[in-house]
N, C-alpha and C positions, 0 to 999 in steps of 0.2 A: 138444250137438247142433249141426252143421254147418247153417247154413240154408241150403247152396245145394246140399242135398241134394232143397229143394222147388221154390223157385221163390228165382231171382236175388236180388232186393230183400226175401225176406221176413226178417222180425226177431221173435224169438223171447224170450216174456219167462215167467221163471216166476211159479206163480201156485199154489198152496195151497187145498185142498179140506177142509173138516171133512165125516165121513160120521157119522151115527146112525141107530139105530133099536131098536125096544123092541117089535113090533109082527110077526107073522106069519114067525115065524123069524129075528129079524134077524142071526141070524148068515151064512144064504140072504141076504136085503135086503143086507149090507154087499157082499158078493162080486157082485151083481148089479151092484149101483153102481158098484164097481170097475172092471166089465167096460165097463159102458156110460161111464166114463169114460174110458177107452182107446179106444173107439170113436169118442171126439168129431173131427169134421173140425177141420181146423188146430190139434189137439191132441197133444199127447203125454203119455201117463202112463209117470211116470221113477221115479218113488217111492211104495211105500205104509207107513205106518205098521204094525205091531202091532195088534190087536185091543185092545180095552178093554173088559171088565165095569163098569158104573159107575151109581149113582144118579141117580135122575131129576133134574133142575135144578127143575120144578117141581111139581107136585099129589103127594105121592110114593105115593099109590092107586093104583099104576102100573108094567108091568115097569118091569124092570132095563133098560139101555141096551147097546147093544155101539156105541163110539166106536170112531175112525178117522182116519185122515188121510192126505192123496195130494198128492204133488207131482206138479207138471206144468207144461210147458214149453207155451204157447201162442201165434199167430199173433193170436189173438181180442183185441179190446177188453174192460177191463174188466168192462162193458155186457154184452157180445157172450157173454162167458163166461157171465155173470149168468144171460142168456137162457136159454142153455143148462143149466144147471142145475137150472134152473126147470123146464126142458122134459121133461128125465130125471125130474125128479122125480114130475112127470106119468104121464109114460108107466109108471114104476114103480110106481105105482098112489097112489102122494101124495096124501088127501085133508086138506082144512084142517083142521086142529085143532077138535075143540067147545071146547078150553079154552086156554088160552096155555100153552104148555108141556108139552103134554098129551101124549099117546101118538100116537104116529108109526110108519108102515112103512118112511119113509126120507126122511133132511133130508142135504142136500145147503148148505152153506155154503160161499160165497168167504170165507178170512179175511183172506190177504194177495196182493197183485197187484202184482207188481217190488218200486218203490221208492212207489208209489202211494200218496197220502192223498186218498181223496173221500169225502165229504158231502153228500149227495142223499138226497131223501126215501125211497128203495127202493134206495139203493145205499151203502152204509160202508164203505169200506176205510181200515185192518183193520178188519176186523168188531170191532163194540162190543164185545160180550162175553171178546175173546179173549184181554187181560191178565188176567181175575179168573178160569177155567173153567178147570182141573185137566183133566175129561174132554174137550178142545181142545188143550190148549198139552202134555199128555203125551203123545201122541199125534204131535204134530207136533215135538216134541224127538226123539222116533225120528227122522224122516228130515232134521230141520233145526235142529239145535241152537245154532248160531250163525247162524242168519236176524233180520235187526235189525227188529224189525215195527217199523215208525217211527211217531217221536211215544212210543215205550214200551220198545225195550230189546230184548235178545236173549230169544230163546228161552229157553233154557238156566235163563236169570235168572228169567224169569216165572214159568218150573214151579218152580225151589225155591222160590221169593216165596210162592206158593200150593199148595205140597205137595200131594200124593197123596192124601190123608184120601178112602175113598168109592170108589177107585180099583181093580181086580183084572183084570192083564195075562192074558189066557187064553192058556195055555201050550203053543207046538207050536202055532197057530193064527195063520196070517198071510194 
């Protein structure tokens, strides 16, 4: 992406999206997501993952998941992104879990942002979970296999570390 296709001074960093959902189609839910993450102002959506069938991480009385993951080139702060995210998630009809881990219409996760490492109470980059989660890092080995999440390694590496087991790519479905 050329940034002085926008404005003079702007800089452009990419930044890495986990999508889920188990909850009211989410096959509809991921493609929604999608779209409204393409729509994000001073965003760009460059990349999306494959689809994923895959087990719940936690209560497993629970659908099946359809994982995801979108690259994207952004003008936003970390923060900024965060926000946003948050706010799609909202608007997508997101209400909070009864249970940690519980069943979802649509989660939206920042995993990785540039070369970024933060630590704040509501903010982790990379996101904690995303060296040990099969239905995260296979996903995002589609569109980034040699992305070095730092502090942890490439792509690439994570996914065979933590194999497939739980995993079913749905086929013809992007």
């Amino acid at each position: 992406m050329n940034a002085s296709t926008s404005t003079a001074s702007a800089v452009w960093f990419p930044a890495y999206v986990a999508l889920g959902s188990n909850l009211d189609q989410p096959l509809v839910q991921i493609e929604l997501a999608f779209t409204a993450l393409a729509s994000l102002a001073k965003c760009r959506l460059v990349a999306r993952s494959n689809l994923y069938k895959t087990q719940p991480l936690g209560p497993q009385d629970q659908p099946e998941f359809i994982n995801a993951a979108a690259g994207l080139l952004t003008q936003l702060t970390a923060r900024e992104l965060l926000v946003e995210l948050k706010r799609l998630e909202r608007e997508l009809g997101r209400e909070l879990p009864v249970v940690r881990w519980g069943p979802r219409r649509i989660d939206l996760d920042l995993l990785v942002y540039a070369d970024a490492q933060i630590s704040e109470s509501d903010l982790t980059v990379p996101h904690r979970g995303l060296p040990e989660r099969n239905f995260v890092l296979y996903p995002l080995r589609d569109i980034a296999p040699e992305l070095l999440v730092p502090g942890h390694g490439r792509v690439r590496q994570l996914a065979a570390r933590v194999g497939g087991a739980g995993l079913a790519p749905l086929a013809g479905v992007q």
